[in-house]
C-alpha positions in Angstrom: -2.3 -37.9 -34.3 1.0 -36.1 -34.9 4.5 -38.3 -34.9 6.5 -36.9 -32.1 10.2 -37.0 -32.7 13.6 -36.3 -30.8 14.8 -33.8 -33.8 11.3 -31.9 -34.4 10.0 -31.1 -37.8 10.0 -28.0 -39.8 6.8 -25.7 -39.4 4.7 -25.1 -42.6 3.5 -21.4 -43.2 0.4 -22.3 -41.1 2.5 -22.6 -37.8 2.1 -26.4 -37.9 4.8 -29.4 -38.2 5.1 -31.7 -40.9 6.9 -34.9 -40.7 10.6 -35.3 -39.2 12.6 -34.0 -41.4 15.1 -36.9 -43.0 13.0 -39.7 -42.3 12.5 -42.5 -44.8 12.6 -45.6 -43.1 11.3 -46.5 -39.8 11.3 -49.6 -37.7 7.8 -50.1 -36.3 7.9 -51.1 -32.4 5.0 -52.6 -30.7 5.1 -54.0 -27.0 2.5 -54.7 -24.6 3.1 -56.3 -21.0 -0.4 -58.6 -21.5 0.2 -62.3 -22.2 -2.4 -64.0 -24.9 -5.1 -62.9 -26.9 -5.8 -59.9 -24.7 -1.6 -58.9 -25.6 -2.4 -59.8 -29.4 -5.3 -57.6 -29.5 -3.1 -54.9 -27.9 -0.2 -55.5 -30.6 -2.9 -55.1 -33.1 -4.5 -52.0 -32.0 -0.6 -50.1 -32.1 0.0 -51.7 -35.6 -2.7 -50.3 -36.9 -2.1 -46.9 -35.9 1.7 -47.0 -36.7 0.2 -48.6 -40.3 -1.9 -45.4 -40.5 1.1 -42.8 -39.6 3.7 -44.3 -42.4 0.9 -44.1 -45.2 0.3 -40.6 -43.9 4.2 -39.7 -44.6 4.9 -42.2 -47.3 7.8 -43.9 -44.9 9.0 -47.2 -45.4 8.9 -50.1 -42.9 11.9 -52.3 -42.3 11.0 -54.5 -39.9 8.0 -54.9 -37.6 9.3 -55.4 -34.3 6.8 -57.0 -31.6 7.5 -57.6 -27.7 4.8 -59.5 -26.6 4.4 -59.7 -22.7 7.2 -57.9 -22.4 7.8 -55.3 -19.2 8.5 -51.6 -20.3 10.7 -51.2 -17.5 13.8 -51.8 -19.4 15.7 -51.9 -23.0 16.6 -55.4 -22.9 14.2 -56.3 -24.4 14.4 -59.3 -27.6 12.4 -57.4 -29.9 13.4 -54.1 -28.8 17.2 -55.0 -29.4 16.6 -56.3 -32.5 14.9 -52.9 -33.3 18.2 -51.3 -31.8 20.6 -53.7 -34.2 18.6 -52.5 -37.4 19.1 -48.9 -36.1 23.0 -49.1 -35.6 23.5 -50.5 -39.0 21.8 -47.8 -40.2 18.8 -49.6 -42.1 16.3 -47.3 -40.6 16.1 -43.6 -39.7 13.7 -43.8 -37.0 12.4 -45.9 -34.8 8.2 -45.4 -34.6 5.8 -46.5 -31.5 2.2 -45.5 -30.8 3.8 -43.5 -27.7 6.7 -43.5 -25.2 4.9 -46.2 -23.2 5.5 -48.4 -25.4 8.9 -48.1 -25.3 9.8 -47.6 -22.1 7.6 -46.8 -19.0 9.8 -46.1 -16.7 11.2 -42.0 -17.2 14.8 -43.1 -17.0 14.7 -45.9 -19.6 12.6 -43.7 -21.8 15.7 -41.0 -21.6 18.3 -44.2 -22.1 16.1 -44.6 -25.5 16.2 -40.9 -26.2 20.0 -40.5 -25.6 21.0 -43.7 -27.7 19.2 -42.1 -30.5 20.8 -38.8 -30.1 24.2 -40.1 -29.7 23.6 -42.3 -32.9 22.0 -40.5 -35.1 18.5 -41.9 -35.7 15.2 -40.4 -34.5 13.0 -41.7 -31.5 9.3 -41.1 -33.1 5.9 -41.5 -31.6 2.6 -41.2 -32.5 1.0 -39.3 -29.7 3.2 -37.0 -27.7 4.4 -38.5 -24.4 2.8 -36.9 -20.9 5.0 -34.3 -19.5 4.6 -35.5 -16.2 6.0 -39.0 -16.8 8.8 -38.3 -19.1 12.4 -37.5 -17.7 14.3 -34.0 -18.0 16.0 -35.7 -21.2 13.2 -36.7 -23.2 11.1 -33.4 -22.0 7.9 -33.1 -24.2 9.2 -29.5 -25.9 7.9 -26.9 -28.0 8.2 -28.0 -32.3 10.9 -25.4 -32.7 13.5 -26.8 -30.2 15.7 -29.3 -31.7 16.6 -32.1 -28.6 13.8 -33.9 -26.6 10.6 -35.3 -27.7 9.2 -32.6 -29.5 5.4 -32.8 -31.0 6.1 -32.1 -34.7 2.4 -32.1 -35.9 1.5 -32.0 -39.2 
C-alpha cells in the first residue's frame, strides 16, 4: 500500500515514490456509514492500516479522528471538522485515510476536500489510490511526477 497525496512524492533512483515530501504530522481520519459493532469493526480495520502507514514513514499522529455512522456524502461531518480545525491551525501536515471513500464518496465533495487542502496548504493523503472512475476532474488520480490531484506517490 502506497500513501497517495495531493502534492506527490519525489521518485527514488529506482523510478518509485517515497513518502510526501514535508510530511511530519498527520491527522488520522476514519469514517464508516455502519452503525454498531459491524461500524466499530470497520473503524478498526482502517486504524490499523493508517497505524501500519505512519510506522512505515515515521509520521506522527495528532489526533485520531473517528466518524462513526456517518454518510460520506458531505464535509460536515463532527469528526471530519474537527480534523479540518487541527489542519487550519496548522498542527498537522496532512490529513491520512485508508482511501478517498472514506472521506468523501461523493466526486464533488471528494474535490471540495482536495481544493481546501490545496488552498491551505496541507496534504490530502491516502493509503490506496482512489478509482479513476469515481474521483472528479480536481482530484484526478495522476501520474507521481505531476504536482496537483491525487497523485500515487508509492514508495
Amino acid at each position: 500500500m502506497s500513501p497517495t497525496a495531493t502534492t506527490a512524492g519525489t521518485a527514488t533512483t529506482q523510478g518509485q515514490q517515497s513518502a510526501p515530501a514535508c510530511v511530519r504530522t498527520v491527522v488520522c481520519d476514519l469514517r464508516t456509514a455502519n452503525p454498531g459493532a459491524v461500524g466499530q469493526r470497520h473503524l478498526q480495520r482502517q486504524r490499523a492500516k493508517l497505524e501500519a502507514k505512519t510506522a512505515v514513514y515515521g509520521w506522527t499522529v495528532v489526533a485520531w479522528i473517528e466518524d462513526l455512522h456517518q454518510s460520506g456524502t458531505t464535509l460536515n461531518r463532527p469528526g471530519l471538522q474537527h480534523a479540518l480545525a487541527l489542519l487550519a491551525d496548522h498542527q498537522a501536515d496532512a490529513l491520512l485515510a485508508t482511501d478517498t471513500t472514506h472521506l468523501a464518496v461523493d466526486a464533488a465533495v471528494t474535490s471540495q476536500l482536495a481544493e481546501l487542502a490545496d488552498r491551505r496548504g496541507w496534504q490530502l493523503l491516502t493509503v490506496t489510490p482512489a478509482p479513476t472512475s469515481t474521483v472528479a476532474p480536481a482530484a484526478t488520480v495522476v501520474d507521481p511526477s505531476r504536482s496537483r490531484g491525487l497523485g500515487d506517490a508509492r514508495r
